[in-house]
VOGU-449136 format. One record per residue (C-alpha): residue number from 0; residue in three letters; x, y, z. Coordinates in nm, 3 decimals. Each point is the difference from the previous one (the first is absolute). Layout:
+-----+-----+---------+---------+---------+
|   i |  aa |       u |       v |       w |
+-----+-----+---------+---------+---------+
| NUM | ALA |       X |       Y |       Z |
...
+-----+-----+---------+---------+---------+
END
This chain:
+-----+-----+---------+---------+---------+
|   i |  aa |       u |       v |       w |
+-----+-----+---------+---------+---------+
|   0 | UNK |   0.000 |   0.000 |   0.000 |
|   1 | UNK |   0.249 |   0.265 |  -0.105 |
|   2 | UNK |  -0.127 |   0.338 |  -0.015 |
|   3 | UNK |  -0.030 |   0.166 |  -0.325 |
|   4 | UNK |   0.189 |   0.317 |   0.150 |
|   5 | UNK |   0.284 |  -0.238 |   0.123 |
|   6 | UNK |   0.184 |  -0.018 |  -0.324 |
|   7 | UNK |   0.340 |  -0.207 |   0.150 |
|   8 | UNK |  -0.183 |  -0.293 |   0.180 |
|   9 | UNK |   0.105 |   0.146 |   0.336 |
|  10 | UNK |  -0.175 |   0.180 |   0.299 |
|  11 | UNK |   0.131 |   0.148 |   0.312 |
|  12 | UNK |  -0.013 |  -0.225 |   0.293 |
|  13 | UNK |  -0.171 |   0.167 |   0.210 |
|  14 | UNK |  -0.251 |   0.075 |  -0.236 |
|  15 | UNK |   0.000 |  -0.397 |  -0.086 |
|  16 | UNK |  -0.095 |  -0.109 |   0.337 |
|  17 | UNK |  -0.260 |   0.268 |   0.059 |
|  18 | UNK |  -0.178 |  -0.095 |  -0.375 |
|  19 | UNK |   0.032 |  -0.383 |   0.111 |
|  20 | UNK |  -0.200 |   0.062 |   0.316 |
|  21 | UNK |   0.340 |  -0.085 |   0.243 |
|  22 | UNK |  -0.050 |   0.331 |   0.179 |
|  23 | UNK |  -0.289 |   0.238 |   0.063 |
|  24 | UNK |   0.158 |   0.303 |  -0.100 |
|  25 | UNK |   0.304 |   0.057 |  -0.170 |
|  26 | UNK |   0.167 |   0.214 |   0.347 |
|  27 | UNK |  -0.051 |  -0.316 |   0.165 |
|  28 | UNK |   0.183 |  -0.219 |  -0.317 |
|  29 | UNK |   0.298 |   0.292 |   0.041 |
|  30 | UNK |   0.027 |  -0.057 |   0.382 |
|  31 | UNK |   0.003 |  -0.391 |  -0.039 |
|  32 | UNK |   0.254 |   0.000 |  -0.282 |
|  33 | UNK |   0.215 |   0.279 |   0.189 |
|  34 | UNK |  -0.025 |  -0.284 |   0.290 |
|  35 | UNK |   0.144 |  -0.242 |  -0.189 |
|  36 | UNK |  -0.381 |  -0.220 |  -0.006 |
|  37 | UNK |   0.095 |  -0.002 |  -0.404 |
|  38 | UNK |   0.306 |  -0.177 |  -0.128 |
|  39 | UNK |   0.094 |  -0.104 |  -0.373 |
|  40 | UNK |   0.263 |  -0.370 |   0.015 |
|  41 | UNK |   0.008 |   0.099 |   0.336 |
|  42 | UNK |   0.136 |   0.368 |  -0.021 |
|  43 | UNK |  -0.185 |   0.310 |   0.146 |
|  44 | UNK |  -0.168 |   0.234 |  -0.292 |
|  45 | UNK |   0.001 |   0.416 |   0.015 |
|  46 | UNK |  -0.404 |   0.110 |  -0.083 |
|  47 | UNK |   0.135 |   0.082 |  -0.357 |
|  48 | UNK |   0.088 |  -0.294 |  -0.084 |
|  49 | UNK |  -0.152 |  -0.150 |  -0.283 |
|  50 | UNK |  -0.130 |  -0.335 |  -0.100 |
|  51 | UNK |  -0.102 |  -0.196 |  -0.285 |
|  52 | UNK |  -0.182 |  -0.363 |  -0.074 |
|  53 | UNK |   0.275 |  -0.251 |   0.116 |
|  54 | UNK |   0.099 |   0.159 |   0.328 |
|  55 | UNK |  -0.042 |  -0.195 |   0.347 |
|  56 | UNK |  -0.074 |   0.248 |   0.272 |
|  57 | UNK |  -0.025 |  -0.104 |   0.399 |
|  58 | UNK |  -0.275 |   0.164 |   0.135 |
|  59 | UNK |  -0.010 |  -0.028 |   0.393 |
|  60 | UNK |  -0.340 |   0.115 |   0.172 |
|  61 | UNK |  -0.105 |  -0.080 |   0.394 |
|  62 | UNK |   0.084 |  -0.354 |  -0.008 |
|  63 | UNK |   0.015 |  -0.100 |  -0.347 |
|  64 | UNK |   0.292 |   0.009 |  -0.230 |
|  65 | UNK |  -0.130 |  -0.035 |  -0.368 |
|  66 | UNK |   0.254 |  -0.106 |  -0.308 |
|  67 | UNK |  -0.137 |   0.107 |  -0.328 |
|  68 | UNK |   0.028 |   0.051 |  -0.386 |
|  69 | UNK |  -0.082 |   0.279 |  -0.135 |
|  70 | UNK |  -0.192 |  -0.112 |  -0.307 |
|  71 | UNK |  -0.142 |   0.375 |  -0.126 |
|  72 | UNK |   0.053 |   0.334 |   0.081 |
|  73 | UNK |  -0.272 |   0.274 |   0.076 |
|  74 | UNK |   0.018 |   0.345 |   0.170 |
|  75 | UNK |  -0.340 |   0.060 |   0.034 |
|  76 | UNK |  -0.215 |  -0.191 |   0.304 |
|  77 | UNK |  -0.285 |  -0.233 |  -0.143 |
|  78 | UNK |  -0.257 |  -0.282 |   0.146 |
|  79 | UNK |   0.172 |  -0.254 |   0.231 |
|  80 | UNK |  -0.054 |  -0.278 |  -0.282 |
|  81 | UNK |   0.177 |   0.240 |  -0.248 |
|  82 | UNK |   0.272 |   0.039 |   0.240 |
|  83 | UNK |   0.057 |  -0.334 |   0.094 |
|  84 | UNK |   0.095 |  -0.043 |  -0.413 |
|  85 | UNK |   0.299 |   0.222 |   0.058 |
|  86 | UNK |   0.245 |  -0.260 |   0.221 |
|  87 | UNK |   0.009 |  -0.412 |   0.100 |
|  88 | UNK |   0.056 |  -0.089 |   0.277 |
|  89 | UNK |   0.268 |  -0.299 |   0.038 |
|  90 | UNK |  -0.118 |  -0.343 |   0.114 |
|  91 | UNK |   0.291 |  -0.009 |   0.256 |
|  92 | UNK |  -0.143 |   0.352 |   0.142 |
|  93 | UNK |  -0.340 |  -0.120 |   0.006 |
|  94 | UNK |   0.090 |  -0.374 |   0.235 |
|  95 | UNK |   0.246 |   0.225 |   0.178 |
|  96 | UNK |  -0.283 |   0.236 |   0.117 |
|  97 | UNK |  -0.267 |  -0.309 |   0.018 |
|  98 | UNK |   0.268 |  -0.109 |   0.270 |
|  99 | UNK |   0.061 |   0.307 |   0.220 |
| 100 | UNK |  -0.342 |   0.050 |   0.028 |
| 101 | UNK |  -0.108 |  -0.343 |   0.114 |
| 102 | UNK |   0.328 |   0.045 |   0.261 |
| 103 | UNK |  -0.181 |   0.358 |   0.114 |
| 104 | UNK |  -0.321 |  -0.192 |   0.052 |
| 105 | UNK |   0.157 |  -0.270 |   0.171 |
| 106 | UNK |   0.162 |   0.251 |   0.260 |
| 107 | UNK |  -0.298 |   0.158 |   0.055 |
| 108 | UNK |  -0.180 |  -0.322 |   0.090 |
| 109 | UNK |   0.158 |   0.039 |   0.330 |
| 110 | UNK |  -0.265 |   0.300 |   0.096 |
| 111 | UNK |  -0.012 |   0.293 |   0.183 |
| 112 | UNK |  -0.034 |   0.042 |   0.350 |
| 113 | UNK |  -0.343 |   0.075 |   0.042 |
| 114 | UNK |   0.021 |   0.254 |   0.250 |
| 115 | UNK |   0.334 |   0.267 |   0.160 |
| 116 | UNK |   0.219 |  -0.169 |   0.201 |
| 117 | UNK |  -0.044 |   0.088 |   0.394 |
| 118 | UNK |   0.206 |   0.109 |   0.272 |
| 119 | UNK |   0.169 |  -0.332 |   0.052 |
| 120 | UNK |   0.057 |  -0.095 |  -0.367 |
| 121 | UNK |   0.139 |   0.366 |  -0.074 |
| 122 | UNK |   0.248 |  -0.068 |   0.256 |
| 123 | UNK |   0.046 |  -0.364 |  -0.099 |
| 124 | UNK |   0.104 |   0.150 |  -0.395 |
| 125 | UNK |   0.196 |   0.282 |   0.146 |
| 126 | UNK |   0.219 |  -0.250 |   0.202 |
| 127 | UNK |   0.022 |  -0.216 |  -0.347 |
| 128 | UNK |   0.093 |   0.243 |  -0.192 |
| 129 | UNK |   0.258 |   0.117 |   0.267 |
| 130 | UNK |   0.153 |  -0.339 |   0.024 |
| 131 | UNK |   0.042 |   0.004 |  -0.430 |
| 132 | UNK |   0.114 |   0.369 |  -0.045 |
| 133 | UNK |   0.355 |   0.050 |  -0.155 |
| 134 | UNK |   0.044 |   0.327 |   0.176 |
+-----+-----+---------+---------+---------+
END
């Protein structure tokens, strides 16, 4: 889905991952490739850097790390299922993700304390955490 303005086949990246729905706004694209949440074979971009079909970006958000392929190029934001044309995401990605999050549900299987801990139990952690502190 290259752009009819976009005569060389390649789009800023910034502009990239806001048009393929990555990012909400393209400040918040900026900040996460300025953060180095982006990568390219495994090196941090600059916001002007620009990308064509072919290119592999890392894209890091919360706790998922994405590998894709960009397969088109657009600067201007479309529908979801338009956007989702512009990259593939890599099998490896997708069982690596599958994995973490079944490891995140897993942990969180153990459950929250239902209510604050009390006097006794404050002091009880306080003591613990005494006993492991490097300091």
């Amino acid at each position: 889905m290259t752009d009819p303005a976009n005569k060389t086949g390649k789009v800023r990246v910034d502009k990239w991952l806001w048009a393929a729905r990555f990012f909400k706004t393209r400040t918040l694209a900026k900040t996460a490739i300025e953060g180095g949440k982006v990568q390219i074979d495994g090196h941090r971009l600059k916001v002007s850097r620009e990308i064509g079909p072919g290119d592999i970006l890392r894209v890091r958000q919360g706790w998922d790390e994405r590998e894709i392929i960009v397969t088109a190029v657009s600067d201007q934001r479309r529908g979801a299922p338009i956007a989702q044309t512009l990259y593939e995401e890599t099998p490896e990605s997708m069982a690596r993700r599958a994995r973490a999050a079944e490891a995140r549900k897993a942990a969180g299987a153990m459950g929250k304390p239902s209510q604050k801990p009390g006097k006794h139990e404050r002091k009880a952690l306080e003591r613990l955490r005494k006993q492991f502190d490097p300091s």
